[in-house]
Every structure is written in structure tokens, then in C-alpha cells.
C-alpha positions in Angstrom: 22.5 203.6 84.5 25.6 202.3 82.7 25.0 198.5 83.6 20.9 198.9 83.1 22.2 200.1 79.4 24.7 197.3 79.0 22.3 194.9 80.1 19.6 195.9 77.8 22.1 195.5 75.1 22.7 191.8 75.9 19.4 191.1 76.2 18.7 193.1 72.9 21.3 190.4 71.2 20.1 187.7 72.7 23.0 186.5 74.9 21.0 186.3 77.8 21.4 183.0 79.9 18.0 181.5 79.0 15.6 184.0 76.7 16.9 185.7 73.5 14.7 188.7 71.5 12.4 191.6 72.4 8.9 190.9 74.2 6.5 192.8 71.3 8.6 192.0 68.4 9.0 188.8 65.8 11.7 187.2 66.9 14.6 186.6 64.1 14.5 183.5 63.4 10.5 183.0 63.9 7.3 183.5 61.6 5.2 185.5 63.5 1.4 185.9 62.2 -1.6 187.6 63.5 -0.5 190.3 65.4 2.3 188.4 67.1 -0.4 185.7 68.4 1.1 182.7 66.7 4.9 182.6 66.5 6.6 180.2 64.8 10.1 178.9 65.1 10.5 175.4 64.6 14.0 173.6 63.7 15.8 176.9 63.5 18.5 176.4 65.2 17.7 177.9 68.6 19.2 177.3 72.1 17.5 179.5 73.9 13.6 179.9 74.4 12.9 183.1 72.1 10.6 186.0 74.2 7.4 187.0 73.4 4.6 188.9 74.3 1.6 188.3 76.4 -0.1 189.1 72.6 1.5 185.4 72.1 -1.4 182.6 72.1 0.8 179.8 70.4 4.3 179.3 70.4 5.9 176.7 68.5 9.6 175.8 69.3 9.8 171.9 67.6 12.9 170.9 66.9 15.7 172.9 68.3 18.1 172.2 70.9 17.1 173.7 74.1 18.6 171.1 76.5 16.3 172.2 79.8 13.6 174.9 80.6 14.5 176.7 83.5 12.1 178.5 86.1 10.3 181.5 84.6 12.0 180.8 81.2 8.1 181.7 80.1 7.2 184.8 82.5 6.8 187.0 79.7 4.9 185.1 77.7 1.9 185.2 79.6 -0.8 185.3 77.3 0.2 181.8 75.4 -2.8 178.8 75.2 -0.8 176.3 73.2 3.1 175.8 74.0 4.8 173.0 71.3 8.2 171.9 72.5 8.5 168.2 70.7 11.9 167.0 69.6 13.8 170.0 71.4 16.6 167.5 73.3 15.2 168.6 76.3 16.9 166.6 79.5 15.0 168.3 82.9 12.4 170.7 83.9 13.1 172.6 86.7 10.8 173.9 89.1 8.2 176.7 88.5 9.4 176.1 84.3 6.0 176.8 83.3 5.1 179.9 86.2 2.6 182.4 84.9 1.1 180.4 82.0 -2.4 180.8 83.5 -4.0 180.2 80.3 -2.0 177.4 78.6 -4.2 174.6 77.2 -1.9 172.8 75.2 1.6 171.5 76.6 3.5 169.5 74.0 6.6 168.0 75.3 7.0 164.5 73.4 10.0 162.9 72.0 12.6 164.6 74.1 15.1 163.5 76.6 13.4 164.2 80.2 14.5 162.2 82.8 13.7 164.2 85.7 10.8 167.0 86.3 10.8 169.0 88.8 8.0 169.3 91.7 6.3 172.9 91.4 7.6 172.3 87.5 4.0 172.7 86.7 2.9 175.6 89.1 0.0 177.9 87.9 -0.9 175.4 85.2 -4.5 175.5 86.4 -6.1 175.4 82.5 -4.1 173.1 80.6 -6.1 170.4 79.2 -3.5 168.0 76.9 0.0 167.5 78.0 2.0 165.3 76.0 4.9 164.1 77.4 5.1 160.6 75.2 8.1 159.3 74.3 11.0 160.5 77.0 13.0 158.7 80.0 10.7 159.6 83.2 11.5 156.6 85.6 9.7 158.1 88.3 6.6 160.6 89.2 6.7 162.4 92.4 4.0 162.5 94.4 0.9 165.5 93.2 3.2 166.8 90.4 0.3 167.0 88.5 -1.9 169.2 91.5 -1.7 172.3 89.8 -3.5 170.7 86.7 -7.4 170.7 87.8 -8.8 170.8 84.5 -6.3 168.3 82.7 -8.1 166.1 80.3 -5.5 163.9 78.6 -2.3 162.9 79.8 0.3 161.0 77.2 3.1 159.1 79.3 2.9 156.7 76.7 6.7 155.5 75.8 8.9 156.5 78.9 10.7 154.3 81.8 8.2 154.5 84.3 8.4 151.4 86.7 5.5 151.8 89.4 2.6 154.2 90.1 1.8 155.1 93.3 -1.3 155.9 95.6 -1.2 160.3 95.3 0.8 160.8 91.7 -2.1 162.1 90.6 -3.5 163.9 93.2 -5.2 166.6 92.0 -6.3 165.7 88.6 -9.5 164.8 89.3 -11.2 165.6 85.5 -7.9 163.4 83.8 -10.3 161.0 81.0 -7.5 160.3 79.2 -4.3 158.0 80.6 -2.2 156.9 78.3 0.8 154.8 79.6 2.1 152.1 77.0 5.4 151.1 76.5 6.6 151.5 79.4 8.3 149.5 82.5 5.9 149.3 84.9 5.6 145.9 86.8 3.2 146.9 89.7 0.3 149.2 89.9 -0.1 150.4 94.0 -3.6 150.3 95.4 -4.8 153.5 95.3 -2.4 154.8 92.5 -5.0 155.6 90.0 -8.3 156.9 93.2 -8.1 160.1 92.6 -8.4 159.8 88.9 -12.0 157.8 89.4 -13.0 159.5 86.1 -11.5 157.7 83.5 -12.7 157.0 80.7 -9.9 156.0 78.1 -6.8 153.6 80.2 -3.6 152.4 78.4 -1.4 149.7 80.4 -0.6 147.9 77.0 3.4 147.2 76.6 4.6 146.9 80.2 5.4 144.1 82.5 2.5 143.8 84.4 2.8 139.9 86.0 -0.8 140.1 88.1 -3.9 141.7 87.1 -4.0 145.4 89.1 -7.7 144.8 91.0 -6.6 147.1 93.8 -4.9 149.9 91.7 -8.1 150.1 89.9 -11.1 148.8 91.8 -12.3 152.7 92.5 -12.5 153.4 87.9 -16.3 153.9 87.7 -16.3 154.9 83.9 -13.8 153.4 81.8 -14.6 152.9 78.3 -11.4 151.5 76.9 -8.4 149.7 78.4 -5.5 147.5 77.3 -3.7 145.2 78.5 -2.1 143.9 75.7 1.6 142.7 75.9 1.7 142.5 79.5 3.3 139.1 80.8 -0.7 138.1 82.7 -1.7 134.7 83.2 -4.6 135.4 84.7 -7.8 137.4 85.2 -9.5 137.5 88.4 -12.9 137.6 89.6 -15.3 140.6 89.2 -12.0 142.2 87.6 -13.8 145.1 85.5 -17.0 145.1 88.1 -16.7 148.5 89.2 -16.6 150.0 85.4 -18.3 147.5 83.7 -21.7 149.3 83.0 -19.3 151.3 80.6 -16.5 149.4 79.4 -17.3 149.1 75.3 -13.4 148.2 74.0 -11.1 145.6 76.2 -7.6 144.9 74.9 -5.7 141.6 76.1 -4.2 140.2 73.2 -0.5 138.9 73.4 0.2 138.3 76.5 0.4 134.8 77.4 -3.3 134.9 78.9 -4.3 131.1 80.3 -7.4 131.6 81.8 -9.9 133.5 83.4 -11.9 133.3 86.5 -15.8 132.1 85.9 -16.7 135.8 87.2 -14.1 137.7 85.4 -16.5 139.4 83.3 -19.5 139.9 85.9 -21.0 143.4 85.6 -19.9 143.8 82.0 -22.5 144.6 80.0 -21.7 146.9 77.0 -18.1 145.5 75.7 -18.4 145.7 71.7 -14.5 145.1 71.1 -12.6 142.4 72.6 -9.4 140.9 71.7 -7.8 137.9 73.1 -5.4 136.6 70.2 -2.4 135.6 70.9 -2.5 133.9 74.3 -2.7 130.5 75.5 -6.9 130.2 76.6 -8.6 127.3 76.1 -12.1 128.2 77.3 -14.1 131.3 78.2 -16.0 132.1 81.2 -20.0 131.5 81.5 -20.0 135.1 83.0 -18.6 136.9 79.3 -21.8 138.6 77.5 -21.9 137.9 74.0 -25.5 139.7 73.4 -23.4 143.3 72.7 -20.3 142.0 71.3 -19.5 143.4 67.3 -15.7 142.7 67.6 -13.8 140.1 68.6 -10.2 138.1 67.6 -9.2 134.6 68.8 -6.9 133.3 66.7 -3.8 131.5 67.9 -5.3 130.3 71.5 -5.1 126.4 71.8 -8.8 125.8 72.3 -10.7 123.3 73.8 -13.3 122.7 71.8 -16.3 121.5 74.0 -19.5 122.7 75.5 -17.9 125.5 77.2 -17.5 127.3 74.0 -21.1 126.5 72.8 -21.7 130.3 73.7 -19.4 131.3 72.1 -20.6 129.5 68.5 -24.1 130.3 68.9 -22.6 134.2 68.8 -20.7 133.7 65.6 -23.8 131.9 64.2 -26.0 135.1 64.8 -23.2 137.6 63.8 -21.7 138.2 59.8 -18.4 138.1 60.7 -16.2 134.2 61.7 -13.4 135.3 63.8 -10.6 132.7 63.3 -10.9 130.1 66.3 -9.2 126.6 65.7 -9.5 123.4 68.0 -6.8 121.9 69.6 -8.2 119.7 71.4 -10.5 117.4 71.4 -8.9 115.1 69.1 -11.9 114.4 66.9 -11.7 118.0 66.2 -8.4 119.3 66.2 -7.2 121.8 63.5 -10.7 122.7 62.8 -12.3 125.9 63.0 -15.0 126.2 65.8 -17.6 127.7 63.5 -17.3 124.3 61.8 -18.0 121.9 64.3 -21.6 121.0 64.3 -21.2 119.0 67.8 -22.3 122.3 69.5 -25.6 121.7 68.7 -25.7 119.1 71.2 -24.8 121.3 74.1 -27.8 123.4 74.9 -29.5 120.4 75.4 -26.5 118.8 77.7 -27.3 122.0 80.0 -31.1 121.4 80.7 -30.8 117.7 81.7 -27.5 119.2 83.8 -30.0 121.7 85.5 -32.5 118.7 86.2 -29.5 117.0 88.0 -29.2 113.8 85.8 -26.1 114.4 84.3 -23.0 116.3 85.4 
């Protein structure tokens, strides 16, 4: 009885080795409101996760310095829907960190220090929705860490060290819509790395060092909506690159990135894109198989152009559309420096085509 007493004591003090406070009361340093239900304790100083009730439903620890969660560091706080753990210098989450929170939604774990989680760190995380682990040092994924999560709906990886994805690291996740992974280090995409995610809508890729277009990594996407490419070192787009998705695909991001051409059939089965942006790169022509018919926005500036009948498309668009999206000709000579939506030699072209069809010209 004397050790269960002293032990209650430390606990009471909070000197315990990873929880400080009483399950059922405000901890010290914390706002509590509601009954407990929402505790706040952001950038109070802490070191150690504060415990709470299973009356908790939010918890907000921003901005303290926590260093790591350890397993069960939460077992108490069973009740909680929305955990917020941003800026706490966390470094690692061990395995089973999150155990017990059945009815999290909301996982916030941006702008920390992570370099290594866990597998099993997110056991029994069967409801959480959002996680938000942006802007951390996560080289590497293992395999299904995100199993547990069958109802997770947006996933921020966005700012990390990630180098690869591979077939199974999401495994599991089958209702993920969300993906965001920018600025990060990732020079290859694995067939099969992104199958068992077929659902996405919204796909991030932008900032990375992406050298080949990913066909096999994503040739199984059926819905995407949005994706970016932008800043990615990609010469080249391939054939029938955005086929699988394109009934869907409305916004396409592949500005900055050194672009020099595309494949005639690169934009084959794409047939709602609104938004497209190609500034920035080194193009000189676009392929007969882009759509302009549902195009509302699109940038083109600083692309060498070649301004002949390949682009006549593309000026009949601008001539039906309000908007003049800055295009200039660098070649041929007779128009160089001049905007395409100036050149009146595009009038000339349709014409060109039916005798080419007849076969007297080429």
C-alpha cells in the first residue's frame, strides 16, 4: 500500500516518465472548456503529454517541447476526435503512440522534427480522417504504416525528406482523396506505389526531383482532379500519360520544370482540364491531342515558341476566350519577339490542313 500511495503522489505531481495531471481534472497549465471536452494547452511550457479524460474530445498541445510520443502516452484519453501536436520538437513516434484513440479524426503533427515513425505507431486509428504530418524529416515510409487508417481522407507529407514510394505504403487506405507530397526528395515513383490508393482525387508531386514522368506509379488513378508536377527536373511527357484519369482531371500543374515537349498523345482521354499551366519551360509546340474546347485557364509565358501551324489551335482558343495569356515567338524569324495572339499568319493554317488531308501538300 505504501508504494501504490507514493506512486499516486508522483503521478499527482506530475513527475511521471511520460503523462503529468489527474484524468477528470483541468490540467494546470491548460484551459479547459466545456465540461473538460476541449483542453487547451498550447506553448506552455510542457514536456510531458498532460492526462485527460475520456470527456476530452480536443486536445491541443501546439508548441511545447515534447521531444517523442511514446506507446500509450494517450490511453487515457480515449474519448479525444481532434489531437493538435504542431511545433512540439517532436523527433520519433514509437509504436502503438496513438493506441486506443478509436475516435480520433483529426491528427495534427506538422512542423516538428520526425524522422522516424514507428510501424503499429498508428494502431486503432480506424476513424481519423486528416493527418498532417507536413513539414518534418521522414526519409522513408514503411510498408502499410498507414493500414489501420480505413477511413483517412487527406494525407499532408507535404515538406519532408521522402526519396521513393513504394508499391504497399499505402496499403490500406483505400478512401485517401487527398495526397499531398511537395517539397520533397523523391526521384522515383515504384509501379504500384500509389494502387491501392485508386481513389484520388487531389495529387501533389510538385517540388521534387522527379527526372521521368511516373506512367507506371500511376496508370491505376481513375479520379484525379488535380495534380502538379511543377518543379520537377521532366523533359518529357509520354503518350496517353493522364489516360486512365482523364474523364476527370479539371486542374494540371507543370510549370517550371524544364518541360521540352510532349508526345502527340499526351493528352488523349483528357477531356475536362480547365486549368493548365506550362510557364516556365522550354516547349515549342503543343500536341494535336490537347483539348482546348474546356480550357478557362492557362499560362505560357517564357517557353521559346515556334510559331507555326502547330499552334494555330492554340490561337483560335485565345481568339474565342477574353483572356490573352502571354505567348511570344521565338522562332520563326519573321515573327520573333511577337506575341502569338498577334500574328495574323494563323489564318492561313486551317486551310493548309484540308488540302494536307486531300494529300497535295505535306
Amino acid at each position: 500500500m505504501q508504494g501504490a500511495g507514493v506512486l499516486a503522489l508522483i503521478c499527482l505531481l506530475g513527475l511521471g516518465p511520460t503523462v503529468q495531471g489527474v484524468p477528470g481534472q483541468c490540467p494546470s497549465e491548460c484551459h479547459c472548456h466545456g465540461d473538460l471536452q476541449h483542453v487547451i494547452c498550447e506553448d506552455v511550457g510542457l514536456t510531458k503529454i498532460p492526462r485527460v479524460s475520456a470527456a476530452t474530445r480536443l486536445l491541443n498541445l501546439q508548441r511545447n517541447n515534447l521531444g517523442g510520443l511514446p506507446a500509450n502516452v494517450f490511453a487515457e484519453a480515449k474519448g479525444l476526435v481532434s489531437l493538435h501536436l504542431q511545433h512540439c520538437q517532436l523527433q520519433e513516434i514509437a509504436s502503438q503512440a496513438f493506441k486506443g484513440l478509436k475516435k480520433l479524426v483529426y491528427l495534427y503533427l506538422s512542423n516538428n522534427e520526425i524522422s522516424s515513425i514507428k510501424l503499429g505507431a498508428f494502431e486503432d486509428l480506424t476513424e481519423l480522417t486528416y493527418l498532417h504530418l507536413d513539414g518534418n524529416r521522414i526519409s522513408d515510409l514503411p510498408k502499410g504504416i498507414f493500414s489501420p487508417m480505413i477511413n483517412l481522407f487527406v494525407l499532408q507529407l507535404n515538406g519532408n525528406r521522402l526519396r521513393e514510394l513504394r508499391a504497399g505504403t499505402f496499403a490500406g487506405a483505400k478512401d485517401l482523396r487527398w495526397l499531398h507530397m511537395s517539397g520533397n526528395e523523391m526521384s522515383s515513383l515504384q509501379p504500384g506505389s500509389l494502387d491501392d490508393v485508386e481513389n484520388l482525387a487531389v495529387l501533389h508531386l510538385d517540388r521534387n526531383k522527379l527526372a521521368t514522368y511516373p506512367s507506371a506509379a500511376i496508370s491505376k488513378l481513375r479520379v484525379v482532379e488535380e495534380l502538379t508536377f511543377s518543379k520537377n527536373p521532366m523533359k518529357s511527357i509520354p503518350d496517353n500519360a493522364f489516360q486512365s484519369f482523364g474523364r476527370y482531371m479539371e486542374k494540371l500543374y507543370l510549370d517550371n520544370m524544364g518541360l521540352e515537349k510532349f508526345s502527340e498523345s499526351a493528352f488523349t482521354g483528357v477531356k475536362a482540364l480547365k486549368t493548365l499551366h506550362l510557364d516556365n519551360n522550354k516547349l515549342r509546340s503543343l500536341p494535336r491531342s490537347l483539348d482546348f474546347s474546356t480550357i478557362q485557364n492557362l499560362t505560357l509565358a517564357n517557353n521559346p515558341w515556334s510559331c507555326n501551324c502547330q499552334l494555330a489551335p492554340l490561337r483560335k482558343w485565345m481568339d474565342s476566350i477574353q483572356q490573352h495569356p502571354d505567348a511570344i515567338c521565338v522562332s520563326p524569324p519573321q515573327h520573333k519577339g511577337k506575341q502569338v495572339r498577334d500574328i495574323s499568319a494563323f489564318g492561313n493554317c486551317k486551310m493548309k490542313s484540308k488540302r494536307a488531308k486531300k494529300g497535295t501538300r505535306h
